[in-house]
C-alpha angles and dihedrals in degrees: 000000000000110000110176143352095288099197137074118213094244090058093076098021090257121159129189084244093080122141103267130186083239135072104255088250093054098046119113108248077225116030088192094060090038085056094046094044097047092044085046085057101045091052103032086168108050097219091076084075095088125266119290110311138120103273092066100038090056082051100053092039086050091050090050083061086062091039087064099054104045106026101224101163089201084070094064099033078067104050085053099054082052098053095037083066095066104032116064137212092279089046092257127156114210086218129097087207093223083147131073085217090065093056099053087079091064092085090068079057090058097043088051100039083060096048108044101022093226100147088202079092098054082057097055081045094056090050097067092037087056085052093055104059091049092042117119120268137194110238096271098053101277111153103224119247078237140349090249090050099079125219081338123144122191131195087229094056108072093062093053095062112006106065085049098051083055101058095038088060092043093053088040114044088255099118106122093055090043097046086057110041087047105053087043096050085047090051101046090044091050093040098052093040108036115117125210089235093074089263132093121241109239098251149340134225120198086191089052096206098101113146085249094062110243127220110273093213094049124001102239123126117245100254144076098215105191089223105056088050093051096054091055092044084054095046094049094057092036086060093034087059092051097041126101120253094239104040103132092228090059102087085049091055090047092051090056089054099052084054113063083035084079093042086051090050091040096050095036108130101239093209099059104009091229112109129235128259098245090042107209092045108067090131090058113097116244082039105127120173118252126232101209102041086048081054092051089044101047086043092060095040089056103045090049094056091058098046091051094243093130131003138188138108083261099067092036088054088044096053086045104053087037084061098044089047089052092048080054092068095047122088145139119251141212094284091047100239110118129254142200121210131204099031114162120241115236103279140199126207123288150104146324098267088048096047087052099044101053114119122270102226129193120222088001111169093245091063106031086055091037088050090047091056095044095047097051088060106038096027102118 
């Protein structure tokens, strides 16, 4: 879990004097607590969220990190009136979980489950750890995107189940089993996906008959989509961050790390320091950068410069101008609550056109929670 802020404004050369979408008179002394707030009061009544699924469940996880920090009770009071709507009094979720995206929510069980001891929400809990270890595999050990995508892997896909099933076994005496299924599910992902640009390509098929035409030598999709590389960098340092030293698949995480970090260097857009949805074709007209995956990105390349996975004055200057290009797209508006512009709606796979034409939301749930993440750990 994220406890605390975890960097001083020194560490990345960050001052409070950053560009910001607001006047410096108008700007929230803590744009967290400015997100949480205005998304609180736009949804007074959590439900209207939206029903159990991943984007809300990145919101609300990223609100506990804020939670953390600043101790509102109101803040987890919140997080629990969403998730009572969906477990019942048996502990029971309505959901057969035959998708990645249903498990992401889990994480809200476990944090529950810690801070008010009900153990309905273990068993909640228990209910999506069952389903993992029934849940359909590639051969070599690849949980699906989704039980009616076929032999299919997603980039999106790894951040949705495997951090959760970390910190499950870590809560519940489960480790070795989680240890191993995780850092397996991470390498075959990255093995099958990694692109020799420094990117990763959206998604893989080993049946090769998916409906976006793989590609018959090697099963990827055609594109580099900035989310979807953005979900697989923040699961690598959120299990980075939970593994032991000493696990033999570390140094292989780390590598992969320190692989999309130069892809990140290398497709920065040097104007804005955000980075494009399709990643590698910022030159191409209908491109547009994209304000979660710039948060994702900045976040890894931060958190891999603390932790000494990479280090150079390139990747120091590129965490610090992606901050600063997410910060572009925050403001405060006429009605005083914050917003958050060129989020990218939830996307499928596809093709150029379809990469370039998604709408560009604001305050949609995968950057505000996204944003959340990124800013308690950059935030001077």
């Amino acid at each position: 879990m994220i406890r605390r802020r975890t960097v001083l404004a020194s560490t990345l050369g960050i001052t409070g004097g950053l560009l910001l979408g607001a006047t410096a008179e108008a700007a929230p002394a803590d744009w967290s607590r400015a997100v949480v707030d205005s998304t609180i009061a736009r949804n007074p009544d959590p439900k209207s969220l939206g029903g159990w699924g991943y984007t809300r469940g990145l919101f609300l996880y990223g609100t506990y990190g804020v939670y953390q920090r600043v101790k509102e009770p109101s803040y987890l009071a919140y997080i629990k009136r969403w998730v009572d709507y969906y477990v019942d009094a048996d502990g029971h979720i309505n959901h057969s979980f035959d998708n990645l995206d249903a498990m992401q929510s889990g994480n809200l069980l476990l944090i529950l489950h810690k801070e008010t001891g009900d153990p309905r929400y273990r068993t909640a809990a228990d209910q999506i750890r069952t389903r993992i270890t029934t849940y359909p595999r590639t051969t070599d050990g690849g949980m699906w995107h989704a039980t009616g995508k076929t032999n299919e892997l997603w980039a999106d896909g790894v951040f949705m189940a495997q951090p959760f099933l970390l910190r499950y076994g870590l809560a519940y005496g489960d480790e070795t089993y989680a240890y191993d299924e995780v850092t397996r599910n991470l390498a075959v992902y990255f093995s099958h996906l990694k692109a020799s640009n420094g990117l990763l390509y959206h998604a893989y098929d080993a049946d090769g008959d998916a409906p976006w035409s793989p590609d018959p030598a090697t099963g990827t999709s055609a594109y580099h989509w900035a989310r979807a590389i953005g979900w697989t960098a923040m699961t690598h340092i959120e299990v980075l961050e939970l593994l032991p030293a000493n696990h033999p698949r570390r140094a292989q995480l780390i590598a992969n790390v320190r692989h999309l970090a130069k892809g990140f260097v290398r497709y920065q857009d040097p104007g804005t320091g955000r980075w494009f949805q399709v990643v590698d074709k910022g030159s191409e007209a209908g491109n547009w950068t994209e304000t979660s995956a710039s948060s994702m990105y900045t976040l890894m390349l931060h958190a891999a410069l603390r932790r000494g996975y990479i280090a150079g004055g390139a990747y120091v200057s590129a965490a610090r101008r992606g901050y600063q290009g997410v910060l572009e797209k925050v403001s405060v508006n006429a009605d005083g609550l914050t917003d958050i512009a060129d989020i990218s709606e939830g996307t499928n796979v596809g093709d150029l056109a379809y990469y370039f034409g998604r709408k560009r939301n604001t305050n949609d749930l995968h950057g505000l929670g996204a944003f959340l993440l990124m800013n308690e750990r950059l935030a001077p």
